[in-house]
Structure formats: C-alpha cells, structure tokens
C-alpha positions in Angstrom: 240.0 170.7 54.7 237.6 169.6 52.1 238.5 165.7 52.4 238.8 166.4 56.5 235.5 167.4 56.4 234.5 164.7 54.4 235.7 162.1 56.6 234.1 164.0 59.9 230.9 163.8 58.5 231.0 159.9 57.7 232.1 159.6 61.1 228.8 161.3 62.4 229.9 165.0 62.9 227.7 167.8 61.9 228.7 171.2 60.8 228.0 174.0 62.8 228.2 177.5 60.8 229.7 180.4 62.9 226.2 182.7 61.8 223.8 180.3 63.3 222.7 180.0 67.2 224.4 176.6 68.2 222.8 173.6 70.5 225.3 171.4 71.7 224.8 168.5 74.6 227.4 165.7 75.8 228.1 163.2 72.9 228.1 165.7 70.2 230.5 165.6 67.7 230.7 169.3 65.8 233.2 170.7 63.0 233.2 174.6 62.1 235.0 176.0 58.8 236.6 179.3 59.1 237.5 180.3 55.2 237.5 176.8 54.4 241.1 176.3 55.2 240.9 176.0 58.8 238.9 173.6 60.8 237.9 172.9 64.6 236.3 169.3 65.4 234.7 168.8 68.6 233.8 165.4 70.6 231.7 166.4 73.6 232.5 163.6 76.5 229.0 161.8 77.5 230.6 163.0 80.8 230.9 166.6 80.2 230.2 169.0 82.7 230.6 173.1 82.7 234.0 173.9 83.5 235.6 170.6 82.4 238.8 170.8 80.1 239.5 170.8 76.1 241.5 168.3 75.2 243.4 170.0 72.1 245.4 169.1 69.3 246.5 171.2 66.7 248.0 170.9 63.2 248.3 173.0 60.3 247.0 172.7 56.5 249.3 175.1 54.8 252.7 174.3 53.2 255.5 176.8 51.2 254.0 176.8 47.4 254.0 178.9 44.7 250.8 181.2 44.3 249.5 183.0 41.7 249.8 186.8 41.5 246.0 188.6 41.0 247.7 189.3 37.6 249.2 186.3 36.7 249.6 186.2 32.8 253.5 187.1 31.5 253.8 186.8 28.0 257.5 186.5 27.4 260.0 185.8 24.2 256.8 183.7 22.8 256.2 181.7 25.9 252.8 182.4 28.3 254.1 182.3 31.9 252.5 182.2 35.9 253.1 185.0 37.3 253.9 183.6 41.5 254.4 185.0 44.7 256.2 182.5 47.0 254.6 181.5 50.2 256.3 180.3 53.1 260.0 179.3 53.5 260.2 177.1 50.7 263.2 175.3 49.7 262.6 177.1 45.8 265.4 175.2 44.3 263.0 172.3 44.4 260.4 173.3 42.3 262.5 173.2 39.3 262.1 170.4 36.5 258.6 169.5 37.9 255.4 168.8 36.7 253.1 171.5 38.3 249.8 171.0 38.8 246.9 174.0 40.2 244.6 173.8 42.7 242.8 175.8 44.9 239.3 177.9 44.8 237.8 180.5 42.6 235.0 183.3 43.4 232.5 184.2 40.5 229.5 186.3 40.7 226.4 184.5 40.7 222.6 185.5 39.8 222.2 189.3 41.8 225.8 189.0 42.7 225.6 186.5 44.8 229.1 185.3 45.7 229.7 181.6 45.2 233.1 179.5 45.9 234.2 176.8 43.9 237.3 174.1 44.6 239.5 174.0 41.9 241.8 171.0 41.2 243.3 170.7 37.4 244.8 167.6 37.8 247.2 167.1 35.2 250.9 168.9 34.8 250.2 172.1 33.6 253.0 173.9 34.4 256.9 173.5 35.3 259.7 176.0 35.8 262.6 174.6 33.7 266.2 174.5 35.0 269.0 176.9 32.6 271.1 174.4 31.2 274.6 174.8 32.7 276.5 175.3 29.1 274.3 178.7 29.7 275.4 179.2 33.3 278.6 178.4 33.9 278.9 180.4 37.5 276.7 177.7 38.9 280.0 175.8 39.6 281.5 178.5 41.3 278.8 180.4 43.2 275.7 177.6 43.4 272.2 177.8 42.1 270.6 180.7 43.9 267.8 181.6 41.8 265.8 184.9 41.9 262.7 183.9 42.9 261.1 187.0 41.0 263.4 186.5 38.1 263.3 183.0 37.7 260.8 181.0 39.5 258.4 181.9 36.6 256.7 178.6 35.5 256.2 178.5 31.7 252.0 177.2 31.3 252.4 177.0 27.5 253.9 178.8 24.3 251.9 181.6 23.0 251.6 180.6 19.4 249.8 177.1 20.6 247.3 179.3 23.3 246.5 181.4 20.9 245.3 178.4 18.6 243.4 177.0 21.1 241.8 179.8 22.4 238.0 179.5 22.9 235.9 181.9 20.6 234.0 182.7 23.5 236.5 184.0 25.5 237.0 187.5 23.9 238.8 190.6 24.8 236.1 193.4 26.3 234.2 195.4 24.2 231.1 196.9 25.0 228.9 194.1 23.8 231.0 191.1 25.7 231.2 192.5 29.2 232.5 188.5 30.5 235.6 188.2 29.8 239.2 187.0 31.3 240.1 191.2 32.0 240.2 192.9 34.7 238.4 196.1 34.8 241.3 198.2 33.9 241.2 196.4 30.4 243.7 194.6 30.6 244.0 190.5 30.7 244.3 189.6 34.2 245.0 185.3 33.8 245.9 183.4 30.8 242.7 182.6 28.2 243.6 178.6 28.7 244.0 178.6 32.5 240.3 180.7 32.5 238.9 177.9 29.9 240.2 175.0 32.4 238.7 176.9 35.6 235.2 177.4 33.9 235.1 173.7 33.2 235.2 173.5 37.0 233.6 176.4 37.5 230.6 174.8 35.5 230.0 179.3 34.2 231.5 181.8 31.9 229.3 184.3 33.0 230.7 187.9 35.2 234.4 186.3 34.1 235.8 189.7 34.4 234.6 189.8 38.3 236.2 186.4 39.0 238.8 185.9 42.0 241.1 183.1 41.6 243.3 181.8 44.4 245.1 178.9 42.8 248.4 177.8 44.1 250.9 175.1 42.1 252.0 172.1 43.5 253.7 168.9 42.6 251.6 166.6 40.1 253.6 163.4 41.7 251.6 161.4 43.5 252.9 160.1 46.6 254.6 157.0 46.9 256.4 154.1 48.9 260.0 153.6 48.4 263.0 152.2 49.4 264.8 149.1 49.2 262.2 147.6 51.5 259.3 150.2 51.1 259.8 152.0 54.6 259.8 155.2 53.0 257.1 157.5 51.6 258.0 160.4 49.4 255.1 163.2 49.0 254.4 166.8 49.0 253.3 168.5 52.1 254.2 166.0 54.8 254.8 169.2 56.5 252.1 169.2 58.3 249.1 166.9 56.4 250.9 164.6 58.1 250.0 165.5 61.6 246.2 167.2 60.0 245.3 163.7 58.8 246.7 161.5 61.9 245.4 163.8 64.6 241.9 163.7 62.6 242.0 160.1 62.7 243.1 159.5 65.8 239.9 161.5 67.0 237.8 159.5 65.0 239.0 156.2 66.3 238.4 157.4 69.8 234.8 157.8 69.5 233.8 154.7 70.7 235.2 155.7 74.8 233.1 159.2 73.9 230.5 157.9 76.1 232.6 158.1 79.1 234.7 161.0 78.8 234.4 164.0 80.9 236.1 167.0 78.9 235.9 168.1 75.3 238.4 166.8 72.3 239.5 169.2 69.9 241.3 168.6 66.9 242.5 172.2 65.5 243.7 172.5 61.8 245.1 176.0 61.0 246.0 178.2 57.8 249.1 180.2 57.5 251.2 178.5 59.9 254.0 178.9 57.7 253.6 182.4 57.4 253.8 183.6 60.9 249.6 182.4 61.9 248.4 186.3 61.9 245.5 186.3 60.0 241.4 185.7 60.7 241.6 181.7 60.3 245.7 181.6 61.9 246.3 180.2 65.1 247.5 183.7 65.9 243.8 185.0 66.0 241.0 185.1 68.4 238.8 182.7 66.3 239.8 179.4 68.7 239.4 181.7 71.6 235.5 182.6 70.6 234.9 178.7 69.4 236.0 177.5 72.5 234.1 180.1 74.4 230.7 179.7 72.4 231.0 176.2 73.5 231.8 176.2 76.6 228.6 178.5 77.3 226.6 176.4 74.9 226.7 173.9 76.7 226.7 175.6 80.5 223.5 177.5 79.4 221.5 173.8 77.5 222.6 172.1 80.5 220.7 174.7 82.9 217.9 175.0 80.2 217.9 170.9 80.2 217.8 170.8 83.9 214.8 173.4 84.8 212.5 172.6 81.8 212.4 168.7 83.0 211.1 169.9 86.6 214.6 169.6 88.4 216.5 171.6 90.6 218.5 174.3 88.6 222.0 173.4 87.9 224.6 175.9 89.1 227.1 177.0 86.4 229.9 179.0 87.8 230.3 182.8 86.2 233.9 181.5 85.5 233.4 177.9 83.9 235.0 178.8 81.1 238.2 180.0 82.7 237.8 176.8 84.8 238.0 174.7 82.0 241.1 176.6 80.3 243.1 175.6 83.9 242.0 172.0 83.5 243.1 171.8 79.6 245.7 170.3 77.5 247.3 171.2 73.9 249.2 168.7 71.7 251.1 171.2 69.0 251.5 168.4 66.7 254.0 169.5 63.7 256.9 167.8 61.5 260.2 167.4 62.9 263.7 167.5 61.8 265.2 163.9 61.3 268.7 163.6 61.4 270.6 163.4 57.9 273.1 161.2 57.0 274.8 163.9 54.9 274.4 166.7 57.3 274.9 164.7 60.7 276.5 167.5 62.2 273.7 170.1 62.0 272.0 168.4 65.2 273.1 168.6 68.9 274.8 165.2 69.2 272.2 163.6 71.9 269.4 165.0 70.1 269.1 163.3 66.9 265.3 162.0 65.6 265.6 158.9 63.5 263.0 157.0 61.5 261.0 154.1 62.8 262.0 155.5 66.3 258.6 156.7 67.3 257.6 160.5 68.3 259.5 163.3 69.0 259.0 165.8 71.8 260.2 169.0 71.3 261.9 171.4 73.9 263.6 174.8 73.8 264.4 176.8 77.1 263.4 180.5 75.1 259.9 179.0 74.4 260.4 178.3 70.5 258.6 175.3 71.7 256.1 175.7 74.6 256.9 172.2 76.4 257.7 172.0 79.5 258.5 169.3 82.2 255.0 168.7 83.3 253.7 167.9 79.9 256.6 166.3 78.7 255.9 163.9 81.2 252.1 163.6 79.9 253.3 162.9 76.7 255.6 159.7 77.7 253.1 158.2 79.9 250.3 158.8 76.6 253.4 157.3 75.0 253.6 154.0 77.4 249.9 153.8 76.9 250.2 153.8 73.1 253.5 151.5 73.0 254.8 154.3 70.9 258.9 155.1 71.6 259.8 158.8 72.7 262.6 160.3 71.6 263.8 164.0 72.0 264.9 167.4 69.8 266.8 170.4 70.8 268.2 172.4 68.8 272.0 173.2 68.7 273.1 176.4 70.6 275.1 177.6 67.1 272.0 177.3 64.9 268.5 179.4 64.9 265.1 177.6 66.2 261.9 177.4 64.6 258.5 177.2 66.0 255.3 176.3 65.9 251.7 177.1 66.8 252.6 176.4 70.2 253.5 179.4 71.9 250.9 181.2 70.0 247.9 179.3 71.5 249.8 178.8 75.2 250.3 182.5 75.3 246.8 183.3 73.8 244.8 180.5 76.3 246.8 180.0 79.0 246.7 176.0 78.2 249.3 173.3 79.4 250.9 172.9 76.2 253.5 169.8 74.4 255.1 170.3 71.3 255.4 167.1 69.5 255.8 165.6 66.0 257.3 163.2 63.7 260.8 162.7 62.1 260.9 163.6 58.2 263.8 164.6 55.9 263.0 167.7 53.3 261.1 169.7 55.0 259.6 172.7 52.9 260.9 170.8 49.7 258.6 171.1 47.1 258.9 166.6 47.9 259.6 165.7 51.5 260.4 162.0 53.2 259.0 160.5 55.8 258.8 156.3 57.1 255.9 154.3 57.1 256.4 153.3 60.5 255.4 157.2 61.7 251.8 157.0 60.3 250.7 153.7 62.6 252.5 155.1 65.5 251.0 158.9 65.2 247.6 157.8 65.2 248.4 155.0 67.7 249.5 158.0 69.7 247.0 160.7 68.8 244.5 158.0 69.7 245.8 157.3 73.3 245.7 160.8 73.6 242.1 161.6 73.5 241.5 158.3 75.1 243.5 158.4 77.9 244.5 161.9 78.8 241.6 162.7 81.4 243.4 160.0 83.4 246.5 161.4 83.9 245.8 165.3 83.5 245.2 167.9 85.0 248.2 166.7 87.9 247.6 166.3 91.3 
C-alpha cells in the first residue's frame, strides 16, 4: 500500500484523510488509507454528474504468511525461535528451507504518548524453518510431510549462545531504574533482544520499548525473477493478488489522459484480509467502501450545487436518491488470481475449463455465486476484451471439487453493483513462491486500462 501510494501521488492524486471535511469536483484524482493496508483511488470523470456510476475494480493486498505471535520469543534446546500464527490458507510445506525475511509496522509511544507507526522492512534472511532430515523421519515415506503447524513451523532467528553475545548493553531486562526495555508489562520478554535491536534501527528510538506493538510478518527473501527456457515465466511471492493490486493500479493511471471526458467515477479498490474471510474494519466485508463511496457521491452532489448558486446560476437539482442512482448505473471488476491448469494434475479441472498461460484473462463463473458473474457482465468483459485485444478464456470449477471465492459476492451483495469476476492464470497459488507468465502482466493492464476507458460506452445496457 505504501509503494501504491507512492505511485498515485506521482501520478497527481492527493490523499484525502477519512477525519477531514472533503472537497471533491470532476477531474479529481483522490486516494484514502484505511489502516494503511487498504486503499480506494478515485478518478472523478471531467463529465461527472450526481447520480452517475463508479466504475470499480477491486484487488486485494494480503497473502497466507507466517505472523508473529504478540509473544514471539521461544528459547528452545539452545536455539532462539519466532513464535508464528499462520495466516490464510497457506500451502505451509513451502515455507521450509527458506530464507525468511520480516517486514511489516511497529507502534512505539512517542513524546505524551503520542502513537506513531513506523514501516518495517529487515531485508536480509533472518529467519528459516529447517526441514528434519529424513534419516530422523523415516514415516515421511509412508504417511507424507504433514507438519504441525504449531509444532513445527517454528522458524529458528538465531542460536542463543551467539544472541546473547551480541546483545546490546542497552537493551536490559526491567528494573526499576530501566523502565524501556524489550518486556512486556508482566515481566517477562515479549520479542527476541536482536529482532528489538534491528526494529529500533528502523524505528530510529529505544525509548517506551516495553509499550511497543509489533506486527511483523515473514516472507520469502527471494527476489522475484524471470525464468524459463525462454524467460516466459516469473517466479515470486504473493502473485496472489499483487498481481492484480499493481495492474489494476496501473491500468487507472494510464487512463488518466481520457479523464477529461468521462462521465462516472473510477475506482480502484485494494483490500486487507481477503484471505481470511474480508470481516474486519479495512475488509471488503465491511461498510468502509459503502461510506467512501457515499461521502463522495454527496461531495460532489452538494460542491456541484454550492458551485452552481455561488456563481449567480440557476440551482442545480440533485435528486434525494443520486447516490442509489449511481449504484444502478455501476460496474465491479473482482479482479483475483486464477487457477491455471497443471501439467501434473490435469485432471483436477473440468475438461473445457482449463486456463493456460499466454492465453489472456480468465472470467470466472459459478451457478451458487462463489463467483458473482453473470451473463450480462460476462459479456462486458469480452467486448472490454475485443477492445483491449486481450484473449478470453473461461473457469469453472469441477462439480466433484469445492469452490473458492473472492471479494465478489461480498461487495455485489453489500452494493447491489453489476459485478465480473476475473483474473489471471498462475500455478502455486498460496505457496510461499507462486508462477505466473510474462505475457499476463501486458495483457492485465492492457485490459484493466480498456476498462476504465471504455466501459461508459458499453454499460449500463440498454
């Protein structure tokens, strides 16, 4: 969310903060942080008027990882170990034999207890949860490797003879003359004396240590790469769903220049805790996109009266219902990773349903609403997709096998919009490294693009 907002504002958005009274007129481009791990982006048509559509597309920023526990140290047979809770679905297996780096924020108590937040990013492999070697675990070859994720998805940070060497003087255990340390305020060590060092470097403070909050997830130190025989193939983390986050964001930002004559709103929606079922106060299963889409929509109905009467024109009459107007007249694009078939596992897709690299993007459909398509958007989507010379290609799930979803049905259900379900093929989905083709980034935001560029032409039908 950091880097998206990054981008938004050299693009010529401006932040909005939820607290303040907002002033919004056609050609504005917003963005609004909720917890600073979900973001709405907003391109106001030059054509905009009250009761006019939203033309939405929404991602999600989270992925399965390992996080840390509030109590994270586990000193163990001489080794000093992370204490995790796993989040999401993850394929845990994985995670083993990697190099582990942490990132996320931490909370530390400021002058007068001011709360401040700082990003955290220790960049380097600093942890890894080592496979037992199989002359130790000999059932493997009957029974598999089905780790205890309590048990054994413990990653070891370092051995406790070599933190306790270089432990910083200055990080001390409480007394009543050091009142900053690493424990918590029953006394005891909350988070491993060198993981606290590395996070105050960041941090830039030592001071109120014993108040800090740390929410630091682990994830893999690899960087992403191309591969293959003839580099079609990119290997990273999380393309499940940064993928979608950074080409819908993108293909918003290339639309800018038709801004001037559009007549409805474009949205780009990035959520947190998709992969956890979206119920929380920045999910998709909340009312936050509801209100941002409501303050808007009666920002701008109440500026454009203001606008209108304080020039020495004829009032401008805004319906009582604009805003319920412009939910009939709107569009979402559920934008999230799809399942491509494997050439290992051909069998576990419905034979005329099978997504395939380079192939372009995939619109999903199930009849019990796991996916919230239906025939009038699907057919949006293929003429966006004849606009954008992108190839369509289909998934349904077999009959014989259970269905995910997606943010979808949640925000359909919750606005009442038109909604697609789309995405793009990738293999390893919720491994701790997932595969995807190089082909799908030009053609998402080729597609994302023609999306927000075209859609007010074709939608709402006749």
């Amino acid at each position: 969310v950091h880097s998206a907002c990054e981008l938004l504002l050299n693009s010529g958005f401006r932040e909005l903060k939820e607290g303040d009274t907002w002033r919004l007129k056609p050609s504005d481009c917003v963005f609004i942080k909720k917890n600073g791990s979900t973001l709405i982006a907003a391109a106001i048509g030059g054509k905009f008027k009250p009761g006019n559509g939203f033309h939405l597309l929404g991602a999600h920023t989270d992925s399965p990882c390992l996080r840390l526990k509030p109590i994270s140290e586990r000193i163990k047979e001489g080794y000093v170990q992370l204490g995790v809770e796993t989040y999401g679905g993850g394929l845990w297996y994985t995670w083993f034999d990697r190099e582990l780096k942490i990132a996320g924020r931490a909370v530390t108590t400021g002058a007068g207890g001011r709360l401040q937040e700082h990003l955290i990013h220790i960049d380097r492999p600093i942890a890894c949860v080592p496979s037992l070697a199989i002359h130790l675990n000999q059932d493997i070859k009957t029974s598999g490797f089905n780790p205890n994720t309590e048990q054994h998805v413990v990653p070891i940070l370092c051995t406790e003879l070599m933190d306790q060497v270089n432990s910083s003087n200055d990080l001390v255990a409480p007394t009543s003359s050091a009142p900053n340390s690493m424990f918590g305020f029953c006394g005891r060590r909350r988070h491993s004396t060198g993981l606290l060092q590395l996070v105050s470097e960041q941090t830039g403070t030592t001071d109120n240590m014993d108040t800090w909050e740390l929410e630091l997830c682990l994830a893999d130190f690899q960087p992403a790469r191309i591969g293959g025989l003839h580099n079609e193939f990119i290997h990273a983390p999380r393309l499940d769903n940064l993928f979608n986050s950074y080409a819908g964001l993108h293909g918003m930002v290339d639309s800018l220049s038709s801004l001037a004559d559009e007549s409805s709103i474009r949205v780009v929606c990035l959520f947190d805790h998709e992969e956890i079922g979206s119920v929380s106060t920045q999910g998709a299963n909340s009312q936050h996109t509801m209100n941002i889409l409501r303050r808007m929509a009666n920002t701008l109905a109440e500026d454009k009266y203001t606008l209108s009467t304080g020039s020495g024109e004829n009032p401008v009459a805004v319906s009582a219902t604009h805003f319920e107007e412009s939910l009939s007249k709107s569009f979402l694009l559920s934008a999230d990773q799809a399942h491509a078939l494997h050439p290992s596992y051909h069998d576990r897709h419905e034979p005329n349903h099978r997504p395939l690299f380079h192939r372009g993007i995939v619109l999903k459909c199930n009849s019990n609403q796991r996916y919230a398509t239906n025939s009038l958007t699907a057919a949006a989507v293929r003429q966006l997709a004849r606009l954008a010379d992108v190839p369509v290609q289909e998934f349904v799930v077999r009959q014989d096998m259970h269905c995910g979803s997606t943010i979808g049905p949640l925000l359909s259900s919750q606005l009442g919009i038109a909604t697609a379900d789309v995405g793009f093929p990738q293999l390893a989905m919720h491994s701790c490294r997932e595969l995807c083709c190089t082909t799908s980034i030009s053609q998402a935001v080729r597609f994302y693009t023609a999306f927000y560029e075209h859609l007010s032409k074709i939608w709402p039908p006749i």
